[in-house]
Each structure stands twice: as C-alpha cells, then as structure tokens.
mmJSON file of the N, C-alpha and C atoms, coordinates in Angstrom:
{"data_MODEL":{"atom_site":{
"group_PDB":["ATOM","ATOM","ATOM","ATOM","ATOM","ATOM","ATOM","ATOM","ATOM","ATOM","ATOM","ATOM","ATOM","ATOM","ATOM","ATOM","ATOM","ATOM","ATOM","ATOM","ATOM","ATOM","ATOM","ATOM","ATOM","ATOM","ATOM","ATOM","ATOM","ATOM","ATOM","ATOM","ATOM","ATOM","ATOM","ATOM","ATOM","ATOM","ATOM","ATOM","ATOM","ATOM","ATOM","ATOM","ATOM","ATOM","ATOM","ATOM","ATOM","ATOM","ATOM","ATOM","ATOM","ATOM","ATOM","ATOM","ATOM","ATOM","ATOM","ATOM","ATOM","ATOM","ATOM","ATOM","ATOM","ATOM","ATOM","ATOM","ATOM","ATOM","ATOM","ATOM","ATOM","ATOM","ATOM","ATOM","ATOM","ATOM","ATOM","ATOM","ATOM","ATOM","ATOM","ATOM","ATOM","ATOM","ATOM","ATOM","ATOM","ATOM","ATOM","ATOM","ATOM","ATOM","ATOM","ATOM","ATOM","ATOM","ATOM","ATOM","ATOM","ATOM","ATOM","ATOM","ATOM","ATOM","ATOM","ATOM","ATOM","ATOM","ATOM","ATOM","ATOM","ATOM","ATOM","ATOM","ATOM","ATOM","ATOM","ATOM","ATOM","ATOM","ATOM","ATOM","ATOM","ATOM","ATOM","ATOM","ATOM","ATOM","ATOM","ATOM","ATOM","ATOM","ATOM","ATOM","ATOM","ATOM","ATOM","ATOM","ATOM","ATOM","ATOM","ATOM","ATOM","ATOM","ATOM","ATOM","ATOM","ATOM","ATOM","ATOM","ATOM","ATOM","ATOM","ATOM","ATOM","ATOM","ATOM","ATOM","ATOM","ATOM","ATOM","ATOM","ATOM","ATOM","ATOM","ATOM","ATOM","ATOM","ATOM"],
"id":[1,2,3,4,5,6,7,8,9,10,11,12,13,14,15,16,17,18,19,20,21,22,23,24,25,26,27,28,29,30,31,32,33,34,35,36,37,38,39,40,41,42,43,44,45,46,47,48,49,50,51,52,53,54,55,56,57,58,59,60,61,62,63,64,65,66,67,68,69,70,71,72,73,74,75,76,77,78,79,80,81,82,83,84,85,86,87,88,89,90,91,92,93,94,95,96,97,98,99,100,101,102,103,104,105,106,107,108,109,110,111,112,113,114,115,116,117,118,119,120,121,122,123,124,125,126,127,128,129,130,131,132,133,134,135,136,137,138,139,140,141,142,143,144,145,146,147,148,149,150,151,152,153,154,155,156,157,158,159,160,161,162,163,164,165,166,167,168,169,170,171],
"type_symbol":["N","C","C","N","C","C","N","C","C","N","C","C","N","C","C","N","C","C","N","C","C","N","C","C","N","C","C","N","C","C","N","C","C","N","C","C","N","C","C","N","C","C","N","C","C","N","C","C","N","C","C","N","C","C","N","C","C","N","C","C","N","C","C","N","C","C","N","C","C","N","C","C","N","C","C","N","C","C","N","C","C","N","C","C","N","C","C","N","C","C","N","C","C","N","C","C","N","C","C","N","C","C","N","C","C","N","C","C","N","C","C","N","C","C","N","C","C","N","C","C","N","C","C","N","C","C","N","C","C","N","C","C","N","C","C","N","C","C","N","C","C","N","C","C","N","C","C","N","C","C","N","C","C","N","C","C","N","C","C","N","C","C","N","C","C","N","C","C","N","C","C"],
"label_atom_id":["N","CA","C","N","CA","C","N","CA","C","N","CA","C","N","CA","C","N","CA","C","N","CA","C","N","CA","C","N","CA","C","N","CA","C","N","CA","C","N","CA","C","N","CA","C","N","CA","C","N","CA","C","N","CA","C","N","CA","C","N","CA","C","N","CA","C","N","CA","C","N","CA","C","N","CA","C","N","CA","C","N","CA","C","N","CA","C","N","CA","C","N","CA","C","N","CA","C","N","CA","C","N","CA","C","N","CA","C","N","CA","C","N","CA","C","N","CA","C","N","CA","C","N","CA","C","N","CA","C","N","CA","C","N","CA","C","N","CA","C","N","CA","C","N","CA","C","N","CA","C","N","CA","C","N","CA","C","N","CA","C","N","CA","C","N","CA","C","N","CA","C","N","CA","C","N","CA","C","N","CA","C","N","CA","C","N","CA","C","N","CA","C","N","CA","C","N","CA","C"],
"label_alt_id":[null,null,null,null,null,null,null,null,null,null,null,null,null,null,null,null,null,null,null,null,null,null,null,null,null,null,null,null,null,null,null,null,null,null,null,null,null,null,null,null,null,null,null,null,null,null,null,null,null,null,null,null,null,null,null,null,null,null,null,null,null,null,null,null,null,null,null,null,null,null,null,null,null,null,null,null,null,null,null,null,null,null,null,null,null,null,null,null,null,null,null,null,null,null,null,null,null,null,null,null,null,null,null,null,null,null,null,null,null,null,null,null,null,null,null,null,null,null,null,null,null,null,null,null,null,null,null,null,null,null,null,null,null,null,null,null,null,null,null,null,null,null,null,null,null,null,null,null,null,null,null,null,null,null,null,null,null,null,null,null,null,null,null,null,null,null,null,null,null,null,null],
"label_comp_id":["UNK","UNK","UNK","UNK","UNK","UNK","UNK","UNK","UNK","UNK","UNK","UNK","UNK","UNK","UNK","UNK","UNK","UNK","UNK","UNK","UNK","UNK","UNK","UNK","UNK","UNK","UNK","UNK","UNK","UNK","UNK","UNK","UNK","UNK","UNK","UNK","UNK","UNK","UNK","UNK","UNK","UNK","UNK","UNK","UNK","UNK","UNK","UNK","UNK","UNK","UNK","UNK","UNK","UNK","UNK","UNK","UNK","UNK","UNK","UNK","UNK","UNK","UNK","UNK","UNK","UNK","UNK","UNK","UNK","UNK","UNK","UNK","UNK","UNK","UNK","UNK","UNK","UNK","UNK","UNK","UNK","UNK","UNK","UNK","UNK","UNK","UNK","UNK","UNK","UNK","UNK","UNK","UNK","UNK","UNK","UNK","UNK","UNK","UNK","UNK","UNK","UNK","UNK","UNK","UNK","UNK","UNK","UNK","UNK","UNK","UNK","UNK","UNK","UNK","UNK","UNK","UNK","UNK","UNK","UNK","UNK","UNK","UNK","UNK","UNK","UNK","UNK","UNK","UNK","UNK","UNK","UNK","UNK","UNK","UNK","UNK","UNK","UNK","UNK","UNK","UNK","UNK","UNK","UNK","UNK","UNK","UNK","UNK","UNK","UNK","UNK","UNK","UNK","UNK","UNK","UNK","UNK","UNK","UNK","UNK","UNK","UNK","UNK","UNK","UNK","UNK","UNK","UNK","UNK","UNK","UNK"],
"label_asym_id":["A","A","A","A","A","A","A","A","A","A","A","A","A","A","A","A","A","A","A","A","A","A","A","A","A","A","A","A","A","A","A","A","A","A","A","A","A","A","A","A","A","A","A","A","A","A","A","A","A","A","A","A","A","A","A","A","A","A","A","A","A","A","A","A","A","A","A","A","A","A","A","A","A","A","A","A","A","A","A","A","A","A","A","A","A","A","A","A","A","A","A","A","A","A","A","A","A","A","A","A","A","A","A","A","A","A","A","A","A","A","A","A","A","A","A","A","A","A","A","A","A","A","A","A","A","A","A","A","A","A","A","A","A","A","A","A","A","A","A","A","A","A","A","A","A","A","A","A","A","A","A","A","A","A","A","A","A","A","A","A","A","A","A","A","A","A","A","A","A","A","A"],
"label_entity_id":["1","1","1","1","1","1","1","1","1","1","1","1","1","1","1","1","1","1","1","1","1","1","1","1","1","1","1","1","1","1","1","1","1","1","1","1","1","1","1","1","1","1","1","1","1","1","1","1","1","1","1","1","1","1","1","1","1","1","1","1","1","1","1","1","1","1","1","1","1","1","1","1","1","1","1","1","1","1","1","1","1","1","1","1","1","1","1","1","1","1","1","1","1","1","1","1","1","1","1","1","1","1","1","1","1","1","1","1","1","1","1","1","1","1","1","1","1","1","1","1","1","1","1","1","1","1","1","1","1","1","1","1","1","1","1","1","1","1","1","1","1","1","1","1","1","1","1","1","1","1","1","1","1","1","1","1","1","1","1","1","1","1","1","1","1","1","1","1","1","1","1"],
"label_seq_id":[1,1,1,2,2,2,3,3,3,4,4,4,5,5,5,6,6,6,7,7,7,8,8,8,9,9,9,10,10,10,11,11,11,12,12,12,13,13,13,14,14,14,15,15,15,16,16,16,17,17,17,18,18,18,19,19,19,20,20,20,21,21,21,22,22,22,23,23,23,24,24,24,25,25,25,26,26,26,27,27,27,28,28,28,29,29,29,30,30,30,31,31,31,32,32,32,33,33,33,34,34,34,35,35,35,36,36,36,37,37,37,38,38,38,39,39,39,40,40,40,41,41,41,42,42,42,43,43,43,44,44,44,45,45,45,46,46,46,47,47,47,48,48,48,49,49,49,50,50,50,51,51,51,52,52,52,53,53,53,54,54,54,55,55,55,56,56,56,57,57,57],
"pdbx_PDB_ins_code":[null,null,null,null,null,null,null,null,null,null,null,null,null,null,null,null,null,null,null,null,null,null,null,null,null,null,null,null,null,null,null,null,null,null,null,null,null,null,null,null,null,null,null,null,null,null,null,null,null,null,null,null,null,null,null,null,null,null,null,null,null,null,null,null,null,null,null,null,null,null,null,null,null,null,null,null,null,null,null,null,null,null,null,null,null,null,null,null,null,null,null,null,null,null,null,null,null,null,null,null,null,null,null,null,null,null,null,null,null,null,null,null,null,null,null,null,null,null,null,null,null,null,null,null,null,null,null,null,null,null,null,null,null,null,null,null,null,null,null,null,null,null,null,null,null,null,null,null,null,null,null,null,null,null,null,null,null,null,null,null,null,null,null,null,null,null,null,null,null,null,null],
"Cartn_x":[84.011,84.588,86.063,86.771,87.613,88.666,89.683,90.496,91.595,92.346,93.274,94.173,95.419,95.73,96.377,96.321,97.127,98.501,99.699,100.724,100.079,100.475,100.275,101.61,101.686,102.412,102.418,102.781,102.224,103.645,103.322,104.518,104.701,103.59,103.12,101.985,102.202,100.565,100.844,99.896,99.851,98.58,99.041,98.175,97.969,96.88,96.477,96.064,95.618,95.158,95.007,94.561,94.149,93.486,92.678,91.484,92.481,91.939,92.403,93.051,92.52,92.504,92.537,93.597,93.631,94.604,93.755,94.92,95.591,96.51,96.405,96.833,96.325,96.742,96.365,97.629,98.098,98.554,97.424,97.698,97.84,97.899,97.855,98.293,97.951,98.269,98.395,99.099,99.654,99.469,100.079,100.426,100.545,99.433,99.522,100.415,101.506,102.095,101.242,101.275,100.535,101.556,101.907,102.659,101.989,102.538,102.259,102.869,102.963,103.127,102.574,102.818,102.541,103.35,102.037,102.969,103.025,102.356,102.549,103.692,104.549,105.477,105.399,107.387,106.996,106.603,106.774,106.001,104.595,104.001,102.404,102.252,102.756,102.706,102.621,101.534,101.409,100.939,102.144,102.249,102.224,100.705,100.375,99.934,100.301,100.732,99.593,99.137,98.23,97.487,96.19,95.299,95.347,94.6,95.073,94.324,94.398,93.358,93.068,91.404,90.982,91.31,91.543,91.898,90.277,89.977,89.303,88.468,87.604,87.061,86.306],
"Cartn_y":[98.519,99.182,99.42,100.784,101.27,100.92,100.585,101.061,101.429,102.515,103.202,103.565,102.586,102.465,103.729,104.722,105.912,105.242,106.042,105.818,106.118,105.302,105.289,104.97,105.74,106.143,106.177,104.681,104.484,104.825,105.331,105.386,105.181,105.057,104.376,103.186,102.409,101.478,100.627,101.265,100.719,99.663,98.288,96.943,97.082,97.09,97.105,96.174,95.147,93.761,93.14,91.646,90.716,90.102,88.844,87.982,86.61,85.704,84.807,84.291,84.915,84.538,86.333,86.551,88.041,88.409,89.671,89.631,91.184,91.903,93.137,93.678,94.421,94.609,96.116,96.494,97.75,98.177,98.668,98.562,97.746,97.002,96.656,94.971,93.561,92.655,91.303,90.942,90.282,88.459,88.742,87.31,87.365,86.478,86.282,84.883,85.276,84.141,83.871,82.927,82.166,82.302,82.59,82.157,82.185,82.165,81.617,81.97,82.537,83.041,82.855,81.636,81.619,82.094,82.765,83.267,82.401,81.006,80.222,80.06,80.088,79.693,78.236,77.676,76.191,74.88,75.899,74.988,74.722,75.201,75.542,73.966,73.942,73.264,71.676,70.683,69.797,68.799,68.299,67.184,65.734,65.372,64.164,63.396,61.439,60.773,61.283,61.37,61.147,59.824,60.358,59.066,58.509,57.079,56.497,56.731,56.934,57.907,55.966,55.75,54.337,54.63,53.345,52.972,53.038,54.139,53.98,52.884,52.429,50.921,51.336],
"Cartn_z":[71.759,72.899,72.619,72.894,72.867,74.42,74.073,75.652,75.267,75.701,75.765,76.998,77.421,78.64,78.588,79.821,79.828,81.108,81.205,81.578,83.226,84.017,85.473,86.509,87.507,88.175,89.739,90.454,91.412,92.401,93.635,94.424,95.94,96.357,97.487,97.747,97.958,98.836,99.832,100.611,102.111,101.976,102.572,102.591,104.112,104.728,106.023,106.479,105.695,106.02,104.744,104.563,103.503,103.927,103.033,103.502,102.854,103.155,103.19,101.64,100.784,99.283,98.521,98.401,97.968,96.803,96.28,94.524,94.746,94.611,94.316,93.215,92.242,90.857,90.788,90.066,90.098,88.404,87.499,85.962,85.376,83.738,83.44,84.005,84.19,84.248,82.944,83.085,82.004,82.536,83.706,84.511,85.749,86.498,87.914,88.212,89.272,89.756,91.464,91.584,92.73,93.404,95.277,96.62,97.57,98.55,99.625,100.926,101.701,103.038,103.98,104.952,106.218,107.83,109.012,109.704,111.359,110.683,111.75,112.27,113.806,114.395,114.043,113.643,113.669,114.549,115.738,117.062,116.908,116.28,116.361,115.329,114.506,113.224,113.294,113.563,113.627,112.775,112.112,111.32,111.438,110.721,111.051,109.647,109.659,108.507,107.259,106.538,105.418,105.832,105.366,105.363,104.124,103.551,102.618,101.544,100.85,99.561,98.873,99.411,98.691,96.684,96.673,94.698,94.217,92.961,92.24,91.849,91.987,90.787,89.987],
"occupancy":[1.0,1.0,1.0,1.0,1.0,1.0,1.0,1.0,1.0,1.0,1.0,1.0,1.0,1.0,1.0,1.0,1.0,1.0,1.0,1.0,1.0,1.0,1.0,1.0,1.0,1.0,1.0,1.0,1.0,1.0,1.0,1.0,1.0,1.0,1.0,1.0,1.0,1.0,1.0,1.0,1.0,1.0,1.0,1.0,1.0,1.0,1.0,1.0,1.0,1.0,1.0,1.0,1.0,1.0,1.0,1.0,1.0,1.0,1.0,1.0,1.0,1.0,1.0,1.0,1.0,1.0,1.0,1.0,1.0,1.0,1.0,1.0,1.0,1.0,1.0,1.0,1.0,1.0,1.0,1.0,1.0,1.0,1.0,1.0,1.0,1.0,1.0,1.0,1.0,1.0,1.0,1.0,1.0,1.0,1.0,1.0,1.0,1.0,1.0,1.0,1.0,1.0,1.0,1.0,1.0,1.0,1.0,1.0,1.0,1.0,1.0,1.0,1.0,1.0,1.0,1.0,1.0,1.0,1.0,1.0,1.0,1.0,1.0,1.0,1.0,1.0,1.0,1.0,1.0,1.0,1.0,1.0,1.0,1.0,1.0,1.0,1.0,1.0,1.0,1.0,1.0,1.0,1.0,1.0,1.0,1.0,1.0,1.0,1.0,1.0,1.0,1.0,1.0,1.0,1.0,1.0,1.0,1.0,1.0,1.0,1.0,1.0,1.0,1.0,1.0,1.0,1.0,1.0,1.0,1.0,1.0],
"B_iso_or_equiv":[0.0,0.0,0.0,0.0,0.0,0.0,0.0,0.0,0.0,0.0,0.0,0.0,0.0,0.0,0.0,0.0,0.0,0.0,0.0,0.0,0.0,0.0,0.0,0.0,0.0,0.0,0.0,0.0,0.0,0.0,0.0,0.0,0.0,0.0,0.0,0.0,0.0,0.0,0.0,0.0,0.0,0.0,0.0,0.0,0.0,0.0,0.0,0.0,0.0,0.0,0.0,0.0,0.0,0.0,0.0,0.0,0.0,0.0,0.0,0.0,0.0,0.0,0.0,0.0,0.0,0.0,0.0,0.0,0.0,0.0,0.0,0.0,0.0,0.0,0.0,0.0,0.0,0.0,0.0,0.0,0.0,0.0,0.0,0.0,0.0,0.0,0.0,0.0,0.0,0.0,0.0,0.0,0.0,0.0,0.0,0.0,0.0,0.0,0.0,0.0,0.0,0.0,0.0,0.0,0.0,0.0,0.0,0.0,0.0,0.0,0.0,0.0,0.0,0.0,0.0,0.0,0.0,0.0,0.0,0.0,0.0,0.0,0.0,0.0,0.0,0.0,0.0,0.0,0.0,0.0,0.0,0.0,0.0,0.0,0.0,0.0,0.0,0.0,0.0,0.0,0.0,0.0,0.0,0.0,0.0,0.0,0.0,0.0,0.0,0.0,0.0,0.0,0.0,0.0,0.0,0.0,0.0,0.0,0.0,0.0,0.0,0.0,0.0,0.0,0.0,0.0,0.0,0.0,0.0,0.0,0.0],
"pdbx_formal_charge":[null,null,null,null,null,null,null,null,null,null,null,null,null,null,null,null,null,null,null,null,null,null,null,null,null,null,null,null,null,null,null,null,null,null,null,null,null,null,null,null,null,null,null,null,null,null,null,null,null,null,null,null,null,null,null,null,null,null,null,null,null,null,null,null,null,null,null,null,null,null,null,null,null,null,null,null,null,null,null,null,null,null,null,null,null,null,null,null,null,null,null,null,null,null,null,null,null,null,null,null,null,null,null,null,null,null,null,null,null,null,null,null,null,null,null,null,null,null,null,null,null,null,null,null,null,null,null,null,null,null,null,null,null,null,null,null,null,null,null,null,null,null,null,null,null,null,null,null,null,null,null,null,null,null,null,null,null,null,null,null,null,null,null,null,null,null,null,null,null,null,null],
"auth_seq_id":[1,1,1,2,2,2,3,3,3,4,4,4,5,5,5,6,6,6,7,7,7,8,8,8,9,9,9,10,10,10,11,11,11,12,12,12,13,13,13,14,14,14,15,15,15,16,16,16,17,17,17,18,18,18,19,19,19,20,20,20,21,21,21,22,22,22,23,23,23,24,24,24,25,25,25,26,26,26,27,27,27,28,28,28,29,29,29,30,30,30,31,31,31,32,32,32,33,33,33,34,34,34,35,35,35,36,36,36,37,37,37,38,38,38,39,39,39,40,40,40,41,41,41,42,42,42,43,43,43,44,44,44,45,45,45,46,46,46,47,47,47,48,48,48,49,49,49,50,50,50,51,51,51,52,52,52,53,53,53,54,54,54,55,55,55,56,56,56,57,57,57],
"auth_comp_id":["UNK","UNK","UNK","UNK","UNK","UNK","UNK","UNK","UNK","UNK","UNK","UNK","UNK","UNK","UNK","UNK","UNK","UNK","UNK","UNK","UNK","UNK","UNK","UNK","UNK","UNK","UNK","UNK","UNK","UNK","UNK","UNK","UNK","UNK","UNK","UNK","UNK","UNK","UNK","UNK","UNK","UNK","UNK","UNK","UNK","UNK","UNK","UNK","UNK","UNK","UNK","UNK","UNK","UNK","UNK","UNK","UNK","UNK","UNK","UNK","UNK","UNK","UNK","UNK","UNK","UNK","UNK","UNK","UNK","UNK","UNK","UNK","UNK","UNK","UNK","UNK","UNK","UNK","UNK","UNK","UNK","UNK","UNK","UNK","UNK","UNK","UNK","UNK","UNK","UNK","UNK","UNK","UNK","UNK","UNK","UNK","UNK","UNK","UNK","UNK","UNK","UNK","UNK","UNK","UNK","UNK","UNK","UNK","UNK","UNK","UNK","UNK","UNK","UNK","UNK","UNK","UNK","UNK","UNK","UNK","UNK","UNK","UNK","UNK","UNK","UNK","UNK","UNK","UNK","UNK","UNK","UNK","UNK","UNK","UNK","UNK","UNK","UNK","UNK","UNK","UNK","UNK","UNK","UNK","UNK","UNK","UNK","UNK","UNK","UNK","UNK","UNK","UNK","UNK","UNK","UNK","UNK","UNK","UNK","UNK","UNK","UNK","UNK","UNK","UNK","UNK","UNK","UNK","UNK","UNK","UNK"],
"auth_asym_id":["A","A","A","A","A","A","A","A","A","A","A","A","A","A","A","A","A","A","A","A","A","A","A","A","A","A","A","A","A","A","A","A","A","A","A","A","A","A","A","A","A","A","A","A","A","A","A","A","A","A","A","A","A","A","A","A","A","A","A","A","A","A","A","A","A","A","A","A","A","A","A","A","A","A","A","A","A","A","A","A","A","A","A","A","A","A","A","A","A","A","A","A","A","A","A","A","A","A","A","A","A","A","A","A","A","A","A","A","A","A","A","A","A","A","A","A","A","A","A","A","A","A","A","A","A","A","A","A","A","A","A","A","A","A","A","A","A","A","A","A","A","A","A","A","A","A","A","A","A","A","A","A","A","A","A","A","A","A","A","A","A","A","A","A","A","A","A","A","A","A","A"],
"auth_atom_id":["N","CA","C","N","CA","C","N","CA","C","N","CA","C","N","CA","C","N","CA","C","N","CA","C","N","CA","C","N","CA","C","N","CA","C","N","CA","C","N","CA","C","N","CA","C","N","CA","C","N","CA","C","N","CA","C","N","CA","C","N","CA","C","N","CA","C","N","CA","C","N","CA","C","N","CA","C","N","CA","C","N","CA","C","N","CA","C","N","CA","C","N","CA","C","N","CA","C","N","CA","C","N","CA","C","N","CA","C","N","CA","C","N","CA","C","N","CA","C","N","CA","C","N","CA","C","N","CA","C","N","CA","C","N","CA","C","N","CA","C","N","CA","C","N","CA","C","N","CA","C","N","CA","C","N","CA","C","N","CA","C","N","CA","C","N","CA","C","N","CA","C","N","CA","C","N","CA","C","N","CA","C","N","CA","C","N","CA","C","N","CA","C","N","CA","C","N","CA","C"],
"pdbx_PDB_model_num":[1,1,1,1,1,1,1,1,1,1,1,1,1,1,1,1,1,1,1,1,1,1,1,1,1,1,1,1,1,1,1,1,1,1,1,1,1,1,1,1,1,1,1,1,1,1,1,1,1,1,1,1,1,1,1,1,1,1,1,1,1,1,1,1,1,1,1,1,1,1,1,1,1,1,1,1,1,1,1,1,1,1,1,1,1,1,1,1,1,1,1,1,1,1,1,1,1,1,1,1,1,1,1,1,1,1,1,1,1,1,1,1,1,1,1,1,1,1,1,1,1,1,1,1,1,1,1,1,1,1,1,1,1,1,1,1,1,1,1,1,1,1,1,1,1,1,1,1,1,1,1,1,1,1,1,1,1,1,1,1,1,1,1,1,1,1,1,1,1,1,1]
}}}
C-alpha cells in the first residue's frame, strides 16, 4: 500500500457538541496530548476524604 499525503488546507471548523471522550484530527497526526476541561461551577463541586485503598497480601 501506497500513501501519499497531499497538502491540506483547513480554515474553518465548527464543533457543535462532543461526547464524553472525544478526538478531533485534522491531517496528518504525529502526537496526541491528553486535557481536560470541566464546566462545572465550583459550588457544584463536592469534595469528599478518599477511602482507604486496603494493602495488597
């Protein structure tokens, strides 16, 4: 199999929504970096201790 990337030329994109776990790739990719954006208010945000993760035997 042959591939031959031709030159691409993007100049608009409109994102109208996402799913919970979403990629968008636009020509060639090399390297995905991972983030993160949440649009919870920090009132909403309820932080409570960790439970105790039991020791291995």
């Amino acid at each position: 199999m042959t591939v031959i990337n031709k030159e691409i030329k993007v100049t608009s994109i409109r994102v109208t929504s996402v799913s919970t776990s979403s990629v968008l790739m636009v020509g060639d990719t090399e390297v995905i970096k991972c983030s993160s954006i949440s649009d919870t208010p920090p009132e909403s945000v309820i932080v409570t201790p960790a439970a105790p993760v039991p020791a291995r035997s």
